[in-house]
N, CA, C and O atoms as a GROMACS GRO file, in nm:
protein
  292
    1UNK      N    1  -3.407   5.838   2.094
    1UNK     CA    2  -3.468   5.722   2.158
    1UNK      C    3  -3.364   5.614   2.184
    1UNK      O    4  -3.351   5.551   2.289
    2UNK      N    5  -3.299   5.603   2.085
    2UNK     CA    6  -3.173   5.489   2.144
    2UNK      C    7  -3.050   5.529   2.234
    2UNK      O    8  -2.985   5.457   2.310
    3UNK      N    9  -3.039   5.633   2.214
    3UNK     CA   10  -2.957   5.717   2.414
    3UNK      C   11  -3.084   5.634   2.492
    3UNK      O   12  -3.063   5.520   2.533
    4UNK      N   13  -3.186   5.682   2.507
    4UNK     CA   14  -3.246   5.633   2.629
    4UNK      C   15  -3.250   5.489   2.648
    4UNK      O   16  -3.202   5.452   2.755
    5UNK      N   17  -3.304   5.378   2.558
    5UNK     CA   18  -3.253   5.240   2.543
    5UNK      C   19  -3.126   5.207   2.619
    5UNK      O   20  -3.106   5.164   2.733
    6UNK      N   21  -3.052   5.240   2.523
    6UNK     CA   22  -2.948   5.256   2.597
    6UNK      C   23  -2.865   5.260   2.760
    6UNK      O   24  -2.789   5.184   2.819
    7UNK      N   25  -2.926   5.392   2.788
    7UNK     CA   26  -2.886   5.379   2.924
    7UNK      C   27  -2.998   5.418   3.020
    7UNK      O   28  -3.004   5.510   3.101
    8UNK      N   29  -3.066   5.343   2.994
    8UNK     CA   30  -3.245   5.344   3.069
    8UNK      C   31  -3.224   5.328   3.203
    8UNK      O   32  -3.258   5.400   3.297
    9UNK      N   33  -3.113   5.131   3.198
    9UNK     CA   34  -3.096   5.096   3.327
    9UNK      C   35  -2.951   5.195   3.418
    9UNK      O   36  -2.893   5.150   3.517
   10UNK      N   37  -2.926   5.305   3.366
   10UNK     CA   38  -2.818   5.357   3.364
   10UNK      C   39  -2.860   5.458   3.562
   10UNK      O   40  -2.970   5.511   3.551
   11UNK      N   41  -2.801   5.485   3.702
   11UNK     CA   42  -2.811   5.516   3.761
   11UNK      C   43  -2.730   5.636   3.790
   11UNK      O   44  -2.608   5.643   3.802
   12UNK      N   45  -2.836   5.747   3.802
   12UNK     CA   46  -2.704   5.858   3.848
   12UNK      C   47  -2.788   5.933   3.921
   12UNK      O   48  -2.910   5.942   3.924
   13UNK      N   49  -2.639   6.024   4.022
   13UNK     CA   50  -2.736   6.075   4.119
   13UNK      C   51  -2.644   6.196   4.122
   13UNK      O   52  -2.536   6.196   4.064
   14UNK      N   53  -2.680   6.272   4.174
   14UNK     CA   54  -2.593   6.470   4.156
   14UNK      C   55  -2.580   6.471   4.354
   14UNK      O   56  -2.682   6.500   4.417
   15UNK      N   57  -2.476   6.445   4.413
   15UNK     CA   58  -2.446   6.518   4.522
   15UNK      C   59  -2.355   6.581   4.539
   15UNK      O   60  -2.245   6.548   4.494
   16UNK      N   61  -2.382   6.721   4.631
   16UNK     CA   62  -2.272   6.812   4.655
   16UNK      C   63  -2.207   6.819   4.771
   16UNK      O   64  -2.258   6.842   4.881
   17UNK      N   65  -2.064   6.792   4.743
   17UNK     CA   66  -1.967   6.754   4.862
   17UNK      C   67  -1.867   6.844   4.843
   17UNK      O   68  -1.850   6.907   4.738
   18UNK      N   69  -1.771   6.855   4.983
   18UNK     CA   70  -1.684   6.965   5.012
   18UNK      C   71  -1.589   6.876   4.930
   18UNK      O   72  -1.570   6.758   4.960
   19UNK      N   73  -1.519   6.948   4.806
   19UNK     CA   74  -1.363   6.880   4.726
   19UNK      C   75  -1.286   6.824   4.838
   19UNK      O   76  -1.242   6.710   4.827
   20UNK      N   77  -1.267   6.888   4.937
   20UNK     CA   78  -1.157   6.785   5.046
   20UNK      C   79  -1.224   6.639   5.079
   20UNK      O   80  -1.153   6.561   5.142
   21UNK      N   81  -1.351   6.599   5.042
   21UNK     CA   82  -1.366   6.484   5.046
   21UNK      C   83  -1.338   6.395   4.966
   21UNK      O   84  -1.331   6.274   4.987
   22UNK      N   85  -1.314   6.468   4.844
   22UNK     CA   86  -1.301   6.417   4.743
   22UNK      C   87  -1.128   6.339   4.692
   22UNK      O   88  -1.033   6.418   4.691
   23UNK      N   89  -1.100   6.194   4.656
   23UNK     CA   90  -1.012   6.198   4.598
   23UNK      C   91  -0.937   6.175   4.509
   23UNK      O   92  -1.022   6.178   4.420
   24UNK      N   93  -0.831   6.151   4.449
   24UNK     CA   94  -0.771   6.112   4.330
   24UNK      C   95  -0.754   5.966   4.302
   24UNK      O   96  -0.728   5.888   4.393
   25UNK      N   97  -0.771   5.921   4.151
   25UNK     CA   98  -0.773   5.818   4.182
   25UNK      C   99  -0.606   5.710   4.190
   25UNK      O  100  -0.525   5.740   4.102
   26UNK      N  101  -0.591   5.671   4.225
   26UNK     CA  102  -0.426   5.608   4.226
   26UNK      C  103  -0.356   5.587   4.089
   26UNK      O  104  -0.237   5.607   4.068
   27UNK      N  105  -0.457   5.540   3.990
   27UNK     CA  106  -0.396   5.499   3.828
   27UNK      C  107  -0.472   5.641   3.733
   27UNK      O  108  -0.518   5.635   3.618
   28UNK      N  109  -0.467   5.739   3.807
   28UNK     CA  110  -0.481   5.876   3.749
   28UNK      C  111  -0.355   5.919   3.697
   28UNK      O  112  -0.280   5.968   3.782
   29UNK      N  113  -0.299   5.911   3.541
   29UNK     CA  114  -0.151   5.962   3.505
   29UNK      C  115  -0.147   6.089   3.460
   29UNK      O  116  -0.041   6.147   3.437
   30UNK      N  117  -0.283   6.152   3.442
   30UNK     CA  118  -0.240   6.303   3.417
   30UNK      C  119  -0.203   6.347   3.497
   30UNK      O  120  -0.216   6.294   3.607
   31UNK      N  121  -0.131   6.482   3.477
   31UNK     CA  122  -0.022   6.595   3.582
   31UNK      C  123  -0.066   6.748   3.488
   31UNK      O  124  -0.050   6.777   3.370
   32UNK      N  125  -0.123   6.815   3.595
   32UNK     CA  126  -0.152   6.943   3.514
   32UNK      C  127  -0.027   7.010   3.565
   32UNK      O  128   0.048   6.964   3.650
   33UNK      N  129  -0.012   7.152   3.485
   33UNK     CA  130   0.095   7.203   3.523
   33UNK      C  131   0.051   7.321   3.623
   33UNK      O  132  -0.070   7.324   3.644
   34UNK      N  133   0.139   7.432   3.697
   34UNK     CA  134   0.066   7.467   3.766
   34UNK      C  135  -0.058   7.596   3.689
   34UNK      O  136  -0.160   7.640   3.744
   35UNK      N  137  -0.003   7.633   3.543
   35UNK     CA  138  -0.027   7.736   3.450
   35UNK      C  139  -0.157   7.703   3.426
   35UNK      O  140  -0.250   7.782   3.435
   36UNK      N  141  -0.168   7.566   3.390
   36UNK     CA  142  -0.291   7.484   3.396
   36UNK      C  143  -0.398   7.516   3.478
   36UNK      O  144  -0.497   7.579   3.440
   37UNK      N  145  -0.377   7.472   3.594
   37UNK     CA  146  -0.422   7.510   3.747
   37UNK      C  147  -0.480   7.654   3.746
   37UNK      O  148  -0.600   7.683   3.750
   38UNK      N  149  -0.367   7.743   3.740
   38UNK     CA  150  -0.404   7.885   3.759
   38UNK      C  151  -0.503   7.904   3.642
   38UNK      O  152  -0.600   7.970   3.679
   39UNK      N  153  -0.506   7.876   3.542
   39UNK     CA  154  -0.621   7.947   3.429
   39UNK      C  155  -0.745   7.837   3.478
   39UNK      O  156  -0.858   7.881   3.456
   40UNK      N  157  -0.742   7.728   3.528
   40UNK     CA  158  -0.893   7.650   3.575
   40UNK      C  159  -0.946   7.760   3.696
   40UNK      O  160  -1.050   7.822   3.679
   41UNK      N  161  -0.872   7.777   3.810
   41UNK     CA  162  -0.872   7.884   3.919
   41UNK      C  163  -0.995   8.014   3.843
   41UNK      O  164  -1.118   8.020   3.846
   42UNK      N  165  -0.899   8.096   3.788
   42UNK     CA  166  -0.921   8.217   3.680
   42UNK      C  167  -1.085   8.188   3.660
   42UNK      O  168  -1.173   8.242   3.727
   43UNK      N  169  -1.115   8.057   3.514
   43UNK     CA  170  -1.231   8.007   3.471
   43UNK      C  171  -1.339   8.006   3.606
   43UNK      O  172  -1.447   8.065   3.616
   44UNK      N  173  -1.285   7.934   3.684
   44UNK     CA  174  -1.403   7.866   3.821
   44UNK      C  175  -1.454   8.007   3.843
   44UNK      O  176  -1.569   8.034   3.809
   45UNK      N  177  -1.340   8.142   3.924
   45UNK     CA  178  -1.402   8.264   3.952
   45UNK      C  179  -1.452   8.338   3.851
   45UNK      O  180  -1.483   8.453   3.885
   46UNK      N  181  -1.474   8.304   3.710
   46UNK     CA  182  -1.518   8.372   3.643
   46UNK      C  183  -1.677   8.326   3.628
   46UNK      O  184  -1.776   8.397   3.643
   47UNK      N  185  -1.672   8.205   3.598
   47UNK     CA  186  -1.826   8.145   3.553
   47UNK      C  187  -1.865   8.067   3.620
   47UNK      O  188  -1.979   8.024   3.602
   48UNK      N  189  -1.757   8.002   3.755
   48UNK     CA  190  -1.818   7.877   3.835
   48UNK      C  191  -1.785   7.753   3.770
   48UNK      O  192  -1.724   7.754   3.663
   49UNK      N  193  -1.827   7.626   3.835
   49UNK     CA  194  -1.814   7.503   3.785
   49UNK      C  195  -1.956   7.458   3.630
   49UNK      O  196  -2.074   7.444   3.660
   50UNK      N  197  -1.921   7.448   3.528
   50UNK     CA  198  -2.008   7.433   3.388
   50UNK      C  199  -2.006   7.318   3.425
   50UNK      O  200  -2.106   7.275   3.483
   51UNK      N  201  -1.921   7.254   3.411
   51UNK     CA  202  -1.940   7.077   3.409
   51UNK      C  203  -1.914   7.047   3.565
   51UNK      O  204  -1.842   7.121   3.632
   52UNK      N  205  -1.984   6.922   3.620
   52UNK     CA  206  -1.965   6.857   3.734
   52UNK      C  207  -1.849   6.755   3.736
   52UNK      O  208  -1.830   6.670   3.648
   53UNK      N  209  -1.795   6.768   3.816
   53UNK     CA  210  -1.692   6.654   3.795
   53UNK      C  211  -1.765   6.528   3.889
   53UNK      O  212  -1.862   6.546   3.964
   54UNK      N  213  -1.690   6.393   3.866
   54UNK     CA  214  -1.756   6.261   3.822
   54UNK      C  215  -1.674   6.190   3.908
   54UNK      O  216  -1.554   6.193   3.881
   55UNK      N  217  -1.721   6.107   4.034
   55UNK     CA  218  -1.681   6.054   4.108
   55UNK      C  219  -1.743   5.930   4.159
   55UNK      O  220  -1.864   5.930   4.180
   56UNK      N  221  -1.661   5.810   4.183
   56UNK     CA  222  -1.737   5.683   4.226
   56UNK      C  223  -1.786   5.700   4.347
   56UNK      O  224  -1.757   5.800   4.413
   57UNK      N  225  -1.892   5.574   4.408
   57UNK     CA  226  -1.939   5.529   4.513
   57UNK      C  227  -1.849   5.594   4.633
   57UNK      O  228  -1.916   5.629   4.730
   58UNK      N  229  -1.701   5.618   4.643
   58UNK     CA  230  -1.614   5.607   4.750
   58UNK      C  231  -1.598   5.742   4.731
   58UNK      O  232  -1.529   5.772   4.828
   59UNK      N  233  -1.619   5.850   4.664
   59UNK     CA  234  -1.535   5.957   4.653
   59UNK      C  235  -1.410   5.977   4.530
   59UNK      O  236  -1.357   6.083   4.495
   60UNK      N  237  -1.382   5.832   4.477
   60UNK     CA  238  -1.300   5.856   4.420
   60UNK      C  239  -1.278   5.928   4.297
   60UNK      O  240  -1.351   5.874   4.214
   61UNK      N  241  -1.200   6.044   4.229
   61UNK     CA  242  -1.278   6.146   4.106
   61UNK      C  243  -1.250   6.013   4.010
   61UNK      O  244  -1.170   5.925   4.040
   62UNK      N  245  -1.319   6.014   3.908
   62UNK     CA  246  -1.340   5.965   3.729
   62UNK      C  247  -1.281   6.053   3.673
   62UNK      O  248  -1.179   6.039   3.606
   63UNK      N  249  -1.348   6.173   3.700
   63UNK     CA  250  -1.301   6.279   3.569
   63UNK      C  251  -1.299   6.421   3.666
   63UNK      O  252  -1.378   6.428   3.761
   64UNK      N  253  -1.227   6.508   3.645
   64UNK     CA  254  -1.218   6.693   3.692
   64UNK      C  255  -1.152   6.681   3.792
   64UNK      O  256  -1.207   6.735   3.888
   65UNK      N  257  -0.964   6.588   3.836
   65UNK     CA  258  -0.919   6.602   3.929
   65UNK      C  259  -0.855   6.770   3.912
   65UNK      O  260  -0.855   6.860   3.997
   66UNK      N  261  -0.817   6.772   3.808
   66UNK     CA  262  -0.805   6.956   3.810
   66UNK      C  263  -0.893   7.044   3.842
   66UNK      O  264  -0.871   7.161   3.874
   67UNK      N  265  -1.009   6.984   3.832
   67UNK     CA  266  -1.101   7.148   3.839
   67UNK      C  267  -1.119   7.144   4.011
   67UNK      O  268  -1.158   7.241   4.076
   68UNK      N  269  -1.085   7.020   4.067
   68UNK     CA  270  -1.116   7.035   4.191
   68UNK      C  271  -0.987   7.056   4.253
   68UNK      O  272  -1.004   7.075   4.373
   69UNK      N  273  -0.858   7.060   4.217
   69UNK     CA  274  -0.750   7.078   4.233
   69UNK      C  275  -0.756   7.255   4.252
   69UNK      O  276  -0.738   7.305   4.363
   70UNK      N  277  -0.785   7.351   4.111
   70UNK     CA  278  -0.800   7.446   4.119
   70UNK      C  279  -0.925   7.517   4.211
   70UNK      O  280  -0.922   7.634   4.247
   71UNK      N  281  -1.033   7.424   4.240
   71UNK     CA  282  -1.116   7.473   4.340
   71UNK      C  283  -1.084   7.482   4.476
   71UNK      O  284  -1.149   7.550   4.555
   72UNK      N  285  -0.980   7.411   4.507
   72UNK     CA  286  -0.922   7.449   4.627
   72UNK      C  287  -0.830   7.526   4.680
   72UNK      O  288  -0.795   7.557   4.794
   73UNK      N  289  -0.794   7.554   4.564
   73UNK     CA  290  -0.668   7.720   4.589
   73UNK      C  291  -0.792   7.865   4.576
   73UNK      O  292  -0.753   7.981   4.586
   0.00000   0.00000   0.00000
């Protein structure tokens, strides 16, 4: 009950967009390597996307610039 309190006034919405719309954000300092990359690749064709990656109002990613990195190779 206090999750929901919480974020009652909380807004979210699930849309699905082509990753090339999608982009990085400028003060993003992680750097995957490409080994990295290739085993997210590997994961995606194995089971698909588990988690959604998380992007502002503009497109810009929050969180899963790798998984969408590897979704495009």
């Amino acid at each position: 009950m206090r999750y929901e309190q919480h974020f009652s006034n909380l807004r979210l919405q699930i849309d699905y967009v082509l990753t090339g719309s999608l982009k990085s954000a400028k003060h993003n300092a992680r750097v995957h390597s490409p080994r990295q990359i290739n085993a997210l690749v590997k994961s995606i064709e194995a089971v698909g996307f588990v988690a959604p990656v998380i992007a502002d109002e503009n497109d810009v990613l929050i969180a899963g610039d790798a998984r969408v990195e590897a979704a495009g190779k």
